[in-house]
C-alpha positions in Angstrom: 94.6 79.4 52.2 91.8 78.3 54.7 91.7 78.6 58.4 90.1 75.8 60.0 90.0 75.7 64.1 88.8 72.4 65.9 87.9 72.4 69.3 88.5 69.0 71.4 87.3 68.6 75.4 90.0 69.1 78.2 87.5 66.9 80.2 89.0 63.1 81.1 86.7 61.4 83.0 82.9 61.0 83.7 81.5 63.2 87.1 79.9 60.5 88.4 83.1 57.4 88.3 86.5 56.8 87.6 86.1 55.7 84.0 88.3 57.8 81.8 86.4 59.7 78.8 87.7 62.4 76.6 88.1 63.2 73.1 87.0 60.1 70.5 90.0 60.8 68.4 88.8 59.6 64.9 86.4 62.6 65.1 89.3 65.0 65.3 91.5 63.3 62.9 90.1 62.5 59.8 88.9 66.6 59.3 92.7 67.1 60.3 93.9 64.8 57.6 91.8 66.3 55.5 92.8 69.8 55.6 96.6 69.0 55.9 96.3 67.8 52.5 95.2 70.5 51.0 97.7 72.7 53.1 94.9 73.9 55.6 96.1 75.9 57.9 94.3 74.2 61.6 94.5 75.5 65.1 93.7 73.2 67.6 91.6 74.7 70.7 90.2 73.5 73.8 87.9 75.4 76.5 91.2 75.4 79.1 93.8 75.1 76.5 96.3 72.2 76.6 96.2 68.1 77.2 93.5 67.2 75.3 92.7 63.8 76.8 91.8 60.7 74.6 88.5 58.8 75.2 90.8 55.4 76.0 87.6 53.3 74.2 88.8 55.1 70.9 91.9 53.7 70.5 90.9 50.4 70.8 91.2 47.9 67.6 87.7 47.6 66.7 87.2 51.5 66.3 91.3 52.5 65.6 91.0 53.5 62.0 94.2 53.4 60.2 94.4 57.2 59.8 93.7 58.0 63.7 96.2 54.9 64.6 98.6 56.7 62.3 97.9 60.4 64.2 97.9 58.6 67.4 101.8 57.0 66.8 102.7 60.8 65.8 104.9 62.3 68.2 104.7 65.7 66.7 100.7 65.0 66.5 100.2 64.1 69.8 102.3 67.2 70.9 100.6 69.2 68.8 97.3 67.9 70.5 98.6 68.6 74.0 99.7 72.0 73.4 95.9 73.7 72.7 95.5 77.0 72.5 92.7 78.1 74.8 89.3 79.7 73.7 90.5 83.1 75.2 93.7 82.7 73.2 91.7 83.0 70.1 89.2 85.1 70.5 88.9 87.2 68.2 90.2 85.3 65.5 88.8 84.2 62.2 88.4 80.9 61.1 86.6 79.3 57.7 85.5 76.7 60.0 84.9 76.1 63.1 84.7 72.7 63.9 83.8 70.7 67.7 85.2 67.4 67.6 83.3 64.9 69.9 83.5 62.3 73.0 81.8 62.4 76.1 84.1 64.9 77.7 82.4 67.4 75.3 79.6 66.8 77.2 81.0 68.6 80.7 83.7 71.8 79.2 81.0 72.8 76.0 77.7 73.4 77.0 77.9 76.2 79.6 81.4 77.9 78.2 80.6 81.4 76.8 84.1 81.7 75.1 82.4 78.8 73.1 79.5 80.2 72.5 80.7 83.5 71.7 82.8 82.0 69.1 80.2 80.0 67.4 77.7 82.6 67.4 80.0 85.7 65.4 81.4 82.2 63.4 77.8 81.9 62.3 76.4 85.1 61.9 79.4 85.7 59.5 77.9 83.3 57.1 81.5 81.0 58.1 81.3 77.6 58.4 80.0 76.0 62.0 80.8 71.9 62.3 80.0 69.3 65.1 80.2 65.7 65.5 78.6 63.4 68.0 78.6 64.7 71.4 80.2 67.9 70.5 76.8 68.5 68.9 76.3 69.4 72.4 78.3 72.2 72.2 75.4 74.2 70.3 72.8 73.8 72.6 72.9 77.5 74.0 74.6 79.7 71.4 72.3 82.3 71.2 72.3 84.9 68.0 72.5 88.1 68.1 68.4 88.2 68.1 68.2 86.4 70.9 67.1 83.3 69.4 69.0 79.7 69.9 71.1 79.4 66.6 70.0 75.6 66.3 66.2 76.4 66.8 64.6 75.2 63.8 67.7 73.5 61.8 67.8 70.1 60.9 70.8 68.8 63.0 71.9 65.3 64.5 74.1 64.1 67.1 74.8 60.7 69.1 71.1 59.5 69.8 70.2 58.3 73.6 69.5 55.0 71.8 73.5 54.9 70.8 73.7 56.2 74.2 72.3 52.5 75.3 74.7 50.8 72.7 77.9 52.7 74.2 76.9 51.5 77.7 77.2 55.3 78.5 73.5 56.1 79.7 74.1 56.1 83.9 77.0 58.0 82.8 76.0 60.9 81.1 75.2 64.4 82.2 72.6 64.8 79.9 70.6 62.9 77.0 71.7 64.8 74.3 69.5 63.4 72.1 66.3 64.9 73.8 68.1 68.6 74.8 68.3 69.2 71.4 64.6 68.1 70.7 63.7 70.7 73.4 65.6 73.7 71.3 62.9 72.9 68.7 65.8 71.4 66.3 64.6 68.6 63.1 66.5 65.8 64.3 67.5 63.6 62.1 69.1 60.0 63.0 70.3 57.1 60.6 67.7 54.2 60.0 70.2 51.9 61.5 72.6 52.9 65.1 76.0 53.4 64.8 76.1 54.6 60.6 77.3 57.2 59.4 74.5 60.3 59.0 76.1 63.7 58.3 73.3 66.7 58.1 73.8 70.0 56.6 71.7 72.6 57.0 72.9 75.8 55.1 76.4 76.8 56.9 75.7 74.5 59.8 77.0 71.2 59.8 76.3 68.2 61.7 77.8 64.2 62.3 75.9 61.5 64.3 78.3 59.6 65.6 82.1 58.1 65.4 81.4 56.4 62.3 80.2 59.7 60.5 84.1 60.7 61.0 85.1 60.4 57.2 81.6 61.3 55.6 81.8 64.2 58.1 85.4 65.4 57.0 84.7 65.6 53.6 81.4 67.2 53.5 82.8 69.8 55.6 85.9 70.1 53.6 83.5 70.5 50.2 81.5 73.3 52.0 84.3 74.9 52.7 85.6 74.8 49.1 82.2 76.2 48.4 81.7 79.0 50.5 84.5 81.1 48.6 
């Protein structure tokens, strides 16, 4: 039986407006889906433990999937999804996978959290399974190994590019351009020819998704690493 824990944002709106953000819920669901096929067992964490708020531009037709409209019309799923544990609540814990899930919310509650960090770090160095998609990319930009080194310095890694950014109407919104702080951390990059594909990098036991629409490729890659890290 596999553990898998994904961490979602408690974080509902941008720092500079009123315009609600959050969690972009296809890149939470489809690894869910995924793993309760296989009868998975799946914590679901945030940094404060938990609402986990949804990114309101996720659910809209265009970018609703079928198997995050069927999560989202889930009463026990949605329950599920507001009851988090916190990162202190499972410290300590040990997990096949640890998995951020994205949206901009990431962007504020993942960077700076040492619960986070401490997780991912003894999740890595265990030769387990570390995951992130899109903005929660973001939450790897200062986990620091045990030799003091970034853990993403030299990997080849991806995440929502500042060009996306421009897509998404998003860039006088942001905190950051995540795009160019994980440049700085000396990270390969690595960005689909064409905005808004799907582009899922994995670099030994450190996975990585570009964007929303990496959501399925992302699931399953990480679902077949998993399988093959017995």
């Amino acid at each position: 039986m596999k553990n898998i824990l994904i961490i979602a944002t408690n974080i509902s709106r941008y720092s500079n407006s009123d315009l609600k953000t959050g969690l972009w819920l296809s890149e939470l669901t489809h690894l869910y889906d995924l793993a309760k096929t296989k009868h998975w067992n799946i914590t679901i964490a945030s940094p404060q433990g938990g609402k986990i708020p949804i990114d309101p531009e996720s659910l809209k037709p265009l970018v609703l999937d079928k198997i995050s409209k069927m999560y989202y019309e889930d009463e026990d799923f949605m329950k599920e999804l507001n009851q988090s544990k916190s990162l202190q609540e499972i410290q300590g814990l040990n997990f096949d996978c640890v998995y951020l899930s994205g949206g901009h919310g990431t962007m504020y509650d993942f960077p700076e959290n040492k619960e986070l960090q401490s997780i991912i770090s003894k999740q890595y160095e265990s030769q387990r399974i570390v995951a992130a998609i899109c903005h929660g990319v973001g939450g790897l930009l200062n986990v620091k190994l045990s030799n003091g080194e970034y853990l993403i310095k030299g990997k080849d890694i991806t995440g929502f590019d500042w060009f996306e950014e421009s897509l998404a109407r998003r860039k006088d919104k942001v905190p950051f351009n995540l795009e160019e702080a994980l440049k700085a951390r000396e990270t390969n990059f690595k960005k689909a020819f064409i905005p808004m594909t799907s582009n899922v990098i994995v670099d030994d036991h450190l996975i990585t998704g570009q964007n929303p629409f990496s959501s399925k490729n992302m699931a399953k890659i990480v679902v077949e690493e998993i399988r093959r890290c017995r």
